[in-house]
C-alpha positions as CSV (number, residue, x, y, z in Angstrom):
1,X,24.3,-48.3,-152.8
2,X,26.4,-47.2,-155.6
3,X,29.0,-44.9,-155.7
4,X,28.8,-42.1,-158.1
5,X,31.3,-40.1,-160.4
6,X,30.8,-36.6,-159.3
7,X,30.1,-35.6,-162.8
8,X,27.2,-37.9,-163.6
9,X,25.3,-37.1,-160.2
10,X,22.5,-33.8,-159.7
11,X,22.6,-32.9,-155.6
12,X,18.8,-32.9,-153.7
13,X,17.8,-32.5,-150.0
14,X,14.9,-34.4,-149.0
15,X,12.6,-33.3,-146.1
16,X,11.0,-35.5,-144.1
17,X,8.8,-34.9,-140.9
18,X,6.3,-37.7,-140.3
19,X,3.4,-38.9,-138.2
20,X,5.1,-38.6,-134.9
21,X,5.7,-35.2,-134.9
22,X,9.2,-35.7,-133.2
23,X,11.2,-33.1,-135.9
24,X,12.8,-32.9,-139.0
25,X,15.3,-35.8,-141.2
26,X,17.2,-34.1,-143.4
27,X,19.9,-35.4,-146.3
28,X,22.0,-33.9,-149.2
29,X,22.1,-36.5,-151.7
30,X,23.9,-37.1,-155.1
31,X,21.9,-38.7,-157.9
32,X,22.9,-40.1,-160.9
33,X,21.4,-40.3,-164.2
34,X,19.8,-43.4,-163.5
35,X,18.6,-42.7,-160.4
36,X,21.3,-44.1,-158.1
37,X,21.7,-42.1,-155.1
38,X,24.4,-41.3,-151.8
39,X,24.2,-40.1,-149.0
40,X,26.2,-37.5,-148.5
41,X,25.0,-35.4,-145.4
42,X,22.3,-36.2,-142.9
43,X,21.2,-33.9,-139.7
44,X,18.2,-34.2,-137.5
45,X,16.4,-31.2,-135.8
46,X,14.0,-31.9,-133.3
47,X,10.5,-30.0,-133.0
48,X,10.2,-27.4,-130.5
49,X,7.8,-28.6,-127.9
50,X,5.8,-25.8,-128.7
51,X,5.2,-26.3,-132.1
52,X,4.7,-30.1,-131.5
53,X,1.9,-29.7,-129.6
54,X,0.8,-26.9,-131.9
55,X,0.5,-29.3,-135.2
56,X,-0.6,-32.2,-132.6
57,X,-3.9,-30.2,-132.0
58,X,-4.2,-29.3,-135.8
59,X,-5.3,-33.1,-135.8
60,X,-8.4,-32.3,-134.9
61,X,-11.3,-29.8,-135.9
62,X,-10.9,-26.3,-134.0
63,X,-12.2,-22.6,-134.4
64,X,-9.7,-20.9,-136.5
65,X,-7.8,-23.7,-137.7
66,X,-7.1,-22.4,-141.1
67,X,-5.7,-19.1,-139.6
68,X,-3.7,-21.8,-137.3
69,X,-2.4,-24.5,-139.7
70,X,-1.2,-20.8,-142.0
71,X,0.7,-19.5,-139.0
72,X,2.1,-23.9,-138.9
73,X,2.8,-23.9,-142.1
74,X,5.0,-20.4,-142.0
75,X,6.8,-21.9,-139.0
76,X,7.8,-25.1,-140.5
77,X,9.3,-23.4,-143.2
78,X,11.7,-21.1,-141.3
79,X,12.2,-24.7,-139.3
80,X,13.3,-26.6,-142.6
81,X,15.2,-23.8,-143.6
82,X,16.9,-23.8,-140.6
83,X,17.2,-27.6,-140.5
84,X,18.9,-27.6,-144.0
85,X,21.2,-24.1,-143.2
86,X,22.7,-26.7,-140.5
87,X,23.1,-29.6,-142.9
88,X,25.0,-27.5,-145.4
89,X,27.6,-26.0,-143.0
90,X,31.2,-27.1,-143.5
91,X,29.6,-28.7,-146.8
92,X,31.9,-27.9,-149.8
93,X,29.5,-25.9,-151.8
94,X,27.6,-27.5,-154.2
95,X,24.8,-26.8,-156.9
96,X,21.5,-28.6,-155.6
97,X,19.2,-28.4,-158.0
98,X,15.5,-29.2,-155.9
99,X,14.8,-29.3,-152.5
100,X,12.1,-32.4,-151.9
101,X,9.6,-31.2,-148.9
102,X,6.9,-33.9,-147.5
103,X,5.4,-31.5,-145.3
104,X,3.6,-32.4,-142.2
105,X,0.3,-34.4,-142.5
106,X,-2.8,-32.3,-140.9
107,X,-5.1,-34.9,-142.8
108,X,-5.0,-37.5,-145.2
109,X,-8.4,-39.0,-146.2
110,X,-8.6,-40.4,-149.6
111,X,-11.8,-41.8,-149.2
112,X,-13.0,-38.1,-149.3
113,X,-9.9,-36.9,-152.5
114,X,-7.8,-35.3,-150.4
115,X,-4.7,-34.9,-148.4
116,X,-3.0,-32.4,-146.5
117,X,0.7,-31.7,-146.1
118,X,1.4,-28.1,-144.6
119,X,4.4,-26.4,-144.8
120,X,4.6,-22.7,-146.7
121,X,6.9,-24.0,-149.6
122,X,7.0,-20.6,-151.6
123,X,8.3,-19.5,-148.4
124,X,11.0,-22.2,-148.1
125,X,12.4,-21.5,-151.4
126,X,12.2,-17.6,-150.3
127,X,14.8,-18.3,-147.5
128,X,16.7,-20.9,-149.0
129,X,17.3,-20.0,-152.6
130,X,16.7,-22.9,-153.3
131,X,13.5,-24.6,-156.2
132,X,11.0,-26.6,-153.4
133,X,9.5,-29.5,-154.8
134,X,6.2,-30.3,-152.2
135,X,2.9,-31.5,-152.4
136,X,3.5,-34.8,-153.6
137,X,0.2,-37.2,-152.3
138,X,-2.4,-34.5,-154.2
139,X,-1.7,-35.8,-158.0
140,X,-1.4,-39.5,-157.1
141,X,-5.0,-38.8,-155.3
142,X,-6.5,-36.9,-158.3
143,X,-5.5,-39.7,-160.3
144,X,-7.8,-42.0,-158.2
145,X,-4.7,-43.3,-155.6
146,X,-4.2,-43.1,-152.1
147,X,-1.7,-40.5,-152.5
148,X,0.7,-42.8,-149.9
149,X,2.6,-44.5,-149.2
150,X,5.3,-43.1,-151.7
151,X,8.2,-44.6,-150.5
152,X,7.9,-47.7,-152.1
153,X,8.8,-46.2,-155.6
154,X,12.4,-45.3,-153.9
155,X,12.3,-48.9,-152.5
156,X,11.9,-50.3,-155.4
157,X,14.7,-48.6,-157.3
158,X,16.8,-48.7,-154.5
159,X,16.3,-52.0,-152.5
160,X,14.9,-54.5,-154.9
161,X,16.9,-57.5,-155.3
162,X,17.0,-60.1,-159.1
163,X,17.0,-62.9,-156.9
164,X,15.8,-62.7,-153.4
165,X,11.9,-61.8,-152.3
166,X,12.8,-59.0,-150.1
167,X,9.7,-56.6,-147.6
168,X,10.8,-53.5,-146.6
169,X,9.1,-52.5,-143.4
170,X,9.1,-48.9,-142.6
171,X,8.2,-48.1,-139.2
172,X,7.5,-44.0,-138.7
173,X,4.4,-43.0,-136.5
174,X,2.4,-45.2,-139.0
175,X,3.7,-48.4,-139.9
176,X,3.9,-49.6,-143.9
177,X,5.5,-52.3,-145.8
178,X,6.7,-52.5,-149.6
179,X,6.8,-56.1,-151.1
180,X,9.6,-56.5,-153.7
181,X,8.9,-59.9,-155.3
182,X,11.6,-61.0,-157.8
183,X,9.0,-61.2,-160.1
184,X,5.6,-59.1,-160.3
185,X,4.6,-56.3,-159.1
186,X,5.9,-53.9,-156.2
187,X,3.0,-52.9,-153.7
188,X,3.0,-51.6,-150.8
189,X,0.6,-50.1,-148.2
190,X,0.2,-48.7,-144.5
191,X,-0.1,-51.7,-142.0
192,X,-1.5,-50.0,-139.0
193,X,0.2,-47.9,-136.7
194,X,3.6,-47.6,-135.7
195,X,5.4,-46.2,-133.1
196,X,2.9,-43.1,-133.3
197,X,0.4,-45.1,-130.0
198,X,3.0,-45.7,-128.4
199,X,4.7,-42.5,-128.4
200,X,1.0,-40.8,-127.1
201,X,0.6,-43.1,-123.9
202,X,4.1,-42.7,-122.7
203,X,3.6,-39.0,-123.4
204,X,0.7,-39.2,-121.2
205,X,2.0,-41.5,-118.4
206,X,5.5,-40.2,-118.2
207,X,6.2,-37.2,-120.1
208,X,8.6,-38.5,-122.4
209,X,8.5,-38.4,-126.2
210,X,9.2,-42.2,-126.8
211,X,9.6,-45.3,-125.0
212,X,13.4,-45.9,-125.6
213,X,14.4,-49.0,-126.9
214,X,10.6,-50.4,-125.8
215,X,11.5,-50.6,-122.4
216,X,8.9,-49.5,-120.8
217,X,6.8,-51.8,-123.2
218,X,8.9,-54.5,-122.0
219,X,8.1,-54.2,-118.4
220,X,4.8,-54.8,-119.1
221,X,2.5,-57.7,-120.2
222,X,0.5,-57.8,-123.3
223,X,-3.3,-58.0,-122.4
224,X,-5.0,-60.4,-124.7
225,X,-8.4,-59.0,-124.6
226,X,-6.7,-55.7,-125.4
227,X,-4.9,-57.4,-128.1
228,X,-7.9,-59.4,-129.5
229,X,-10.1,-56.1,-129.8
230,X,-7.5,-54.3,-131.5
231,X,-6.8,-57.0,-133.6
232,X,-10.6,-56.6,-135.0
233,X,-9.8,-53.0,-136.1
234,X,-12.0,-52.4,-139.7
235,X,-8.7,-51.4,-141.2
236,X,-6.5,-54.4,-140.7
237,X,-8.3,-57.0,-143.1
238,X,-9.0,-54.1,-145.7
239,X,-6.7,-55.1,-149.1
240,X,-4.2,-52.8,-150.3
241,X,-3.9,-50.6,-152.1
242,X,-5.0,-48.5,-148.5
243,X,-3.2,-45.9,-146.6
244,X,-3.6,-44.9,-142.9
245,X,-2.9,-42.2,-140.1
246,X,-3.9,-40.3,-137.1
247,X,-7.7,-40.4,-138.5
248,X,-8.1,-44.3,-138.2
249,X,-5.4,-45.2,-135.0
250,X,-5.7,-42.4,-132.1
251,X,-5.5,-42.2,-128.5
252,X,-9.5,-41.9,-128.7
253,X,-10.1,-45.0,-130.4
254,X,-7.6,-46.7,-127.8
255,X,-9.7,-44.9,-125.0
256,X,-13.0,-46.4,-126.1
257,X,-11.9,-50.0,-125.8
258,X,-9.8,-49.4,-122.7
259,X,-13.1,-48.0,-120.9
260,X,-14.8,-51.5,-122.1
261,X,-12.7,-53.8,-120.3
262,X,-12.8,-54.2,-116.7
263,X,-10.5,-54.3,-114.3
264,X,-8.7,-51.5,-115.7
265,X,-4.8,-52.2,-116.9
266,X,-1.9,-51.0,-115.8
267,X,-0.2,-48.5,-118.1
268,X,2.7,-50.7,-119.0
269,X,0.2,-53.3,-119.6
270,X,-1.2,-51.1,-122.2
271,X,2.2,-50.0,-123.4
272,X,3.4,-53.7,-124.0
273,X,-0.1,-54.2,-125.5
274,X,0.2,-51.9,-128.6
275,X,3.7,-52.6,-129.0
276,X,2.4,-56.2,-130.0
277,X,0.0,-55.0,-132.0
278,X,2.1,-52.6,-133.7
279,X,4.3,-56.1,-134.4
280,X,1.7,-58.4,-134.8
281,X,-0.5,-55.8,-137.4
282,X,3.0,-55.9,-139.4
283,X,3.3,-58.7,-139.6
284,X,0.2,-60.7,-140.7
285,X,-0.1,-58.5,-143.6
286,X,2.9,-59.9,-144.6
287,X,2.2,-63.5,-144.3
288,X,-1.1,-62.7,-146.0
289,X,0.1,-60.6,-148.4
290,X,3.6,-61.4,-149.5
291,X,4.5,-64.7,-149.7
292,X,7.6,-66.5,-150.1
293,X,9.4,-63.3,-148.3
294,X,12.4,-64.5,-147.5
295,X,14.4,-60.9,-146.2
296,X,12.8,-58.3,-144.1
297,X,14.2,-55.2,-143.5
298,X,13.3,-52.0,-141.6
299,X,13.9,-48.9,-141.6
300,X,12.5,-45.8,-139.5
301,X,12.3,-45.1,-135.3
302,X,11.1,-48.2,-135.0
303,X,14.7,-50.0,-136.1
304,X,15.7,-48.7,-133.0
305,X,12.9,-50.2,-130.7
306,X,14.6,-53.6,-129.5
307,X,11.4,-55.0,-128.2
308,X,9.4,-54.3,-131.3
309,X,12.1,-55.8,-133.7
310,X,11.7,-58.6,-131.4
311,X,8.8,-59.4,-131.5
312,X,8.7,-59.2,-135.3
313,X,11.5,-62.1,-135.7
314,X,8.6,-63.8,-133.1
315,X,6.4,-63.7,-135.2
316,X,8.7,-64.2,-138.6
317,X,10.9,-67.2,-137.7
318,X,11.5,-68.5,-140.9
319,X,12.5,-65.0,-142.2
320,X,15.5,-62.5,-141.9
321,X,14.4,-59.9,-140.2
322,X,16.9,-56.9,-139.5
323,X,17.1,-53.0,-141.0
324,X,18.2,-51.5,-143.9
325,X,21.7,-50.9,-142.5
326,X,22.6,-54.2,-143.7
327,X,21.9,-52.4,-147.0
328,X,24.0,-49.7,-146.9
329,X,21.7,-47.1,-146.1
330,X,21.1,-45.9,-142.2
331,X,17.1,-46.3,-141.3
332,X,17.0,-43.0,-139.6
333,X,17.7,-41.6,-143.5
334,X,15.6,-43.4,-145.8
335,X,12.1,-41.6,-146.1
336,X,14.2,-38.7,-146.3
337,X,16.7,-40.1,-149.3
338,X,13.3,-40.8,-150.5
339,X,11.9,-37.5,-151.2
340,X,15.3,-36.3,-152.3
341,X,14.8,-39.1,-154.8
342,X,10.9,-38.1,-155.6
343,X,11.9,-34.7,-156.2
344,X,14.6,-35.5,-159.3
345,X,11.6,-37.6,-160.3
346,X,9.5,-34.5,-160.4
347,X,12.4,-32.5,-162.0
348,X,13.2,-34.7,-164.5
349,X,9.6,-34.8,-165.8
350,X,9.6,-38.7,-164.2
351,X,6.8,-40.1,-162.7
352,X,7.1,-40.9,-158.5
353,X,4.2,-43.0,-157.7
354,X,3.5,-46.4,-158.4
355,X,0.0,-47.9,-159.4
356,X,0.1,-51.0,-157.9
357,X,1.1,-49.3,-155.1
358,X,-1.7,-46.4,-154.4
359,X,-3.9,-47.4,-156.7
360,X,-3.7,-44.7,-159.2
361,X,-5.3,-45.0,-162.4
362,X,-1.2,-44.4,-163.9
363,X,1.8,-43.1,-163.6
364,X,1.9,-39.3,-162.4
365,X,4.9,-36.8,-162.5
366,X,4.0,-35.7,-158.5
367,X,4.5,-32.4,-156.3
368,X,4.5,-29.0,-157.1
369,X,7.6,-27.2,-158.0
370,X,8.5,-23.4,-156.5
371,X,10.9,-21.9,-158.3
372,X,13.9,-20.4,-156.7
């Protein structure tokens, strides 16, 4: 990444609180005119169990849910505000001009126009002070996109290389890829699910929030059948541009093909079983789809899942597979750099989505802007 003169660069935060539900990334970043950003100060704040399981259940149809996913919404904002209070202590003060806020995705079905990211925004810019950029999928799927993924457009400015085919794999609860030929177009689209199965069974089994470092996965054995059926998911062969979450890859789908194979298998069986799927869904939609890839990089939890990176050089030998460190920017921070990045976009009157990446009928300037 570039450094900047402190006198061409704009400051941002970007939000970022994704499928897994596990809390909050937050950066202060400096931009430049041309879009060339630094990280200046990161902090992560995990969710309160509480209000985990709370947005967990919003997943899923319930009496009252609009009163509900309100009450979310009011609580994630006090959460943010809290998150980025914490990031901006012993911070020299500096003007920031836009605060970029994902949200947290209740829903996202395209198929049906429309998404939804909760989180009160007029609220956050209330109790920070601060103009909230939010809302960003809606106008890419008005214009006839899939409103996601978005990150590609930061990839692409940021990552892209004149001379070397480079994939960046990000791996949050869903898993997605963005192809940066040296020539052509950038795409990019959800591969199938990330760390977001796993993170449900060894919930269920064990209590914990993750499987650190894919250990438990890695105690296990992958169960071919298992594989082999999830491996015939209707998503997989589907071509981009598509987007994916909670609504396609849930512990419910996993149920109903566990309950058709007898004997049953044993929980780390299972475990190891979607970690290779996780890897192996990865990773034939990018033999299929980008070829000649010569770098892979990822960024995202799963960077830090030993067994799943792995398993993805397994299955990419002829390709350099590591993260995005070896880029200069940490994994854990890239989504959130990323909306950061989308909301100058927005500010500047710049479009943040990419056509031939969601499928939009054009550009779109994207999110919604709260004033502070």
């Amino acid at each position: 990444m570039s450094i900047l003169h402190v006198d061409e660069a704009e400051h941002y935060i970007g939000l970022m609180s994704g499928t897994s539900l596990d809390g909050v990334d937050a950066v202060l970043a400096e931009i430049n005119h041309t879009g060339e950003s630094r990280l200046v100060r990161t902090h992560y704040l995990p969710y309160p169990d509480l209000l985990r399981e709370r947005l967990l259940t919003l997943h899923a149809p319930q009496p009252n849910e609009i009163h509900l996913a309100a009450c979310a919404a009011n609580d994630l904002a006090r959460l943010y505000a809290q998150t980025i209070a914490t990031l901006l202590e012993s911070v020299e003060p500096v003007p920031i001009r836009a605060i970029g806020c994902h949200g947290q995705t209740l829903r996202h079905r395209p198929a049906d126009h429309y998404t939804l990211q909760i989180c009160n925004a007029a609220l956050l810019a209330e109790l920070t002070g601060i103009t909230v950029v939010a809302d960003f999928r809606s106008r890419d799927i008005a214009a006839g996109g899939q409103g996601a993924p978005l990150v590609p457009a930061f990839h692409a400015k940021a990552l892209r290389h004149p001379d070397i085919h480079r994939v960046i794999a990000n791996i949050g609860g869903i898993a997605n890829i963005t192809d940066l030929p040296v020539n052509g177009h950038v795409r990019g689209w959800d591969t199938g699910p990330g760390n977001m199965l796993l993170d449900s069974w060894i919930k269920r089994h064990s209590g914990a929030h993750y499987d650190r470092d894919g250990a438990w996965a890695a105690s296990g054995t992958t169960h071919p059948d298992l594989l082999a059926t999830m491996m015939r998911h209707t998503y997989l062969p589907l071509p981009p541009p598509k987007s994916a979450g909670r609504e396609q890859f849930n512990l419910e789908w996993l149920e109903t093909m566990l309950d058709s194979i007898n004997p049953a298998i044993e929980p780390a069986d299972v475990q190891a079983t979607l970690l290779e799927f996780t890897a192996l869904s990865l990773c034939d939609a990018a033999r299929r789809e980008c070829e000649g890839t010569q770098e892979l990089y990822v960024c995202g939890g799963g960077a830090h899942n030993g067994a799943l990176m792995a398993r993805i050089r397994a299955h990419l030998p002829t390709i350099k597979v590591t993260t995005t460190t070896q880029l200069g920017i940490d994994p854990d921070w890239v989504e959130a750099l990323a909306f950061a990045w989308l909301a100058r976009q927005t500010m500047n009157h710049a479009p943040g989505n990419l056509p031939s990446v969601t499928g939009a009928h054009g550009e779109r300037i994207l999110g919604a802007i709260h004033l502070a």
